[in-house]
N, C-alpha and C positions, 0 to 999 in steps of 0.2 A: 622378375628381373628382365629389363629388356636392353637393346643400346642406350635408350637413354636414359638409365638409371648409371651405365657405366657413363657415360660422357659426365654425370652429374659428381662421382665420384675422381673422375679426370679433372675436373674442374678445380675441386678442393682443393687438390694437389698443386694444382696453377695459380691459386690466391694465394698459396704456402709457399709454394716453391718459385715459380716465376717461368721464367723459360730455360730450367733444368727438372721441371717436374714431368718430361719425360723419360728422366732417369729410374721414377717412381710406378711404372707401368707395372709391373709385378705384382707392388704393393694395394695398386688398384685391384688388380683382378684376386690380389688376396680378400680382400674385404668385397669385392662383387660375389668371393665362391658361397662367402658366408650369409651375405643375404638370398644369395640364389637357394642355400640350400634351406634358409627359412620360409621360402616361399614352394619349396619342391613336395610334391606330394605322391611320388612314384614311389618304386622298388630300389631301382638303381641314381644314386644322386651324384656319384661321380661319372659314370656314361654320360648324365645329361650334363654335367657343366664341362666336359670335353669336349660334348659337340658344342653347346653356348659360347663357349673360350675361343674355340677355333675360327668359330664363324663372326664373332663381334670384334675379337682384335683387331680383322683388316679394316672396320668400320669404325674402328677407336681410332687406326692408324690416317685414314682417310681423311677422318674429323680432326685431327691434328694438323695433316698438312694442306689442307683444301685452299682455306681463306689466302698464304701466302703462293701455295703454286697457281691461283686465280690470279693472282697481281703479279704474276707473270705473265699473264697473256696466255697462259697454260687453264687446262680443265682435268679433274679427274673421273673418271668414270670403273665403278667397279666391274671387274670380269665378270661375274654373275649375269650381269644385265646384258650383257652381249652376248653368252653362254644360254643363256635360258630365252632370249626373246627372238622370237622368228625377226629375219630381215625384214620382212614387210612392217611390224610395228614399229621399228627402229626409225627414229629422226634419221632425216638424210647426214646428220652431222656421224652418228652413231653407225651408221650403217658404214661409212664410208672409214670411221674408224677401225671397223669391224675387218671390213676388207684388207687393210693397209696391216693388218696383224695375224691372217690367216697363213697358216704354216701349208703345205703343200706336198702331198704325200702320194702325189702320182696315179696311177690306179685304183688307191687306195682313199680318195678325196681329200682334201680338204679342212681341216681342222686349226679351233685356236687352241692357242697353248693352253695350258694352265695356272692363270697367273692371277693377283686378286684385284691387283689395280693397275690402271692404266693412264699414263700422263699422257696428253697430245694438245696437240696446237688447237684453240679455239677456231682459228682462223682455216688453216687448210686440212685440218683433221689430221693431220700426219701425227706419227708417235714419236715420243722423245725417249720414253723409259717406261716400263713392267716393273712392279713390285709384286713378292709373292712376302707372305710375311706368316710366321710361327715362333711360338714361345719357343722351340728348343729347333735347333737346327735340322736333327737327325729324322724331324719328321717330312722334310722338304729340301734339304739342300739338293741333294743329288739330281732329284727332279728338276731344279730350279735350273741345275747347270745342263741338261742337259736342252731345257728352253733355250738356253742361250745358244749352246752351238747348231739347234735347228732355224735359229733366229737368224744367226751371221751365217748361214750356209747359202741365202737367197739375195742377191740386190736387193729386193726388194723390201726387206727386212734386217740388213745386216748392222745397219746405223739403230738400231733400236737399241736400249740401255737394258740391263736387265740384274734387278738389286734383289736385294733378300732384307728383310726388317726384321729383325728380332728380340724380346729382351735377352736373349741365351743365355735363359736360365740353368742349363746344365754346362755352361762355363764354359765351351767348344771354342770363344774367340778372344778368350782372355787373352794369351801367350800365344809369340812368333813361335816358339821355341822350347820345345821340343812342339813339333806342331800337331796338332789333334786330324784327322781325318777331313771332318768338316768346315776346317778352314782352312787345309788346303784344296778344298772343290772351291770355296769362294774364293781362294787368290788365284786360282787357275781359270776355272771355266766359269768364275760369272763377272759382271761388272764392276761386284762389291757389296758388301752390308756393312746396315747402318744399326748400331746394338740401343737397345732403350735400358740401360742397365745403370745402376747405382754403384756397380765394380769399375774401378777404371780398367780401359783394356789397352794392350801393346797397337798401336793403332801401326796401320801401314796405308799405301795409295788407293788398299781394298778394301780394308776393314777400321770403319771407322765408329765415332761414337755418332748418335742420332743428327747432333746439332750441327753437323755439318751437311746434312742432307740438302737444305736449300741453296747453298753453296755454291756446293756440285753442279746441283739444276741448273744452277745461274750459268756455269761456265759452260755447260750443253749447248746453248744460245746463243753464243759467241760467234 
């Protein structure tokens, strides 16, 4: 089982469903856990498709919105690659990416967030928006929000967007009302998320469903 076994099963979904079969993200990675564990030959098969799940979602998520935030004149690049690769390998496009999102920590140097993707301008490398993205909220929200106020705390990074992408499988963003913990860290300290869910959910200016994601972007640009 690799990414592109999931993107193959994303796909399905897309010939069925059209452009609401991001509602069915869930459903993908149900039917990925089951082939991943016919192909698994370890001890532990749920460790491993925790780490597999964590790490391909933001690359399912990636694969989803690429082709249309490319014809914005926008590019995605994952965290990882700017995380793990010294600046000298890095494209001057990447490097200068890199720079333009380094958080700033005094004495203490230097560091990027933690975040899985990253939207920025083709053209001047500037950022427009961070995506950090997990199945359930509780495993990243707090983190996510706390990028964001180290993000607005600098000029230099205050105009940065900063969303959380979820199917929230454990339900955190269904209801305004009585409101769950984790959605009030996303109506407070982050920009907003975008749910890949098959539930409708009480949507607000923060929390919305997937398919408004490009939207949004659009009006970043303005």
């Amino acid at each position: 089982m690799t990414i592109k076994d999931l993107i193959k099963i994303y796909e399905t979904k897309k010939k069925k469903y059209g452009l609401q079969a991001y509602r069915h993200i869930s459903n993908v990675l149900k039917e990925a856990k089951a082939q991943h564990k016919k192909d698994f030959t370890g001890n532990d098969h749920e460790q491993s498709w925790r780490a597999f799940k964590g790490k391909n979602l933001e690359k399912l998520i990636e694969y989803i919105i690429t082709d249309e935030v490319r014809a914005l004149g926008l590019q995605v690049v994952n965290g990882n690659i700017l995380e793990r690769t010294n600046g000298s390998n890095l494209s001057k496009e990447l490097s200068l990416v890199k720079r333009n999102l380094i958080v700033d920590y005094g004495e203490f140097g230097s560091h990027l967030p933690d975040v899985d993707l990253i939207i920025y301008d083709l053209k001047t490398s500037k950022i427009v928006a961070v995506l950090s993205s997990k199945v359930t909220l509780r495993e990243r929200i707090a983190q996510t929000g706390y990028w964001k106020i180290k993000l607005a705390s600098d000029e230099a990074t205050k105009h940065i967007k900063v969303y959380f992408v979820t199917p929230d499988e454990d339900g955190t963003l269904t209801i305004k009302t009585p409101t769950k913990k984790g959605r009030a860290i996303v109506e407070v300290d982050t920009d907003g998320s975008y749910v890949l869910s098959e539930t409708d959910i009480e949507e607000s200016d923060k929390v919305k469903m997937f398919d408004k994601f490009i939207d949004d972007l659009k009006k970043l640009l303005k």
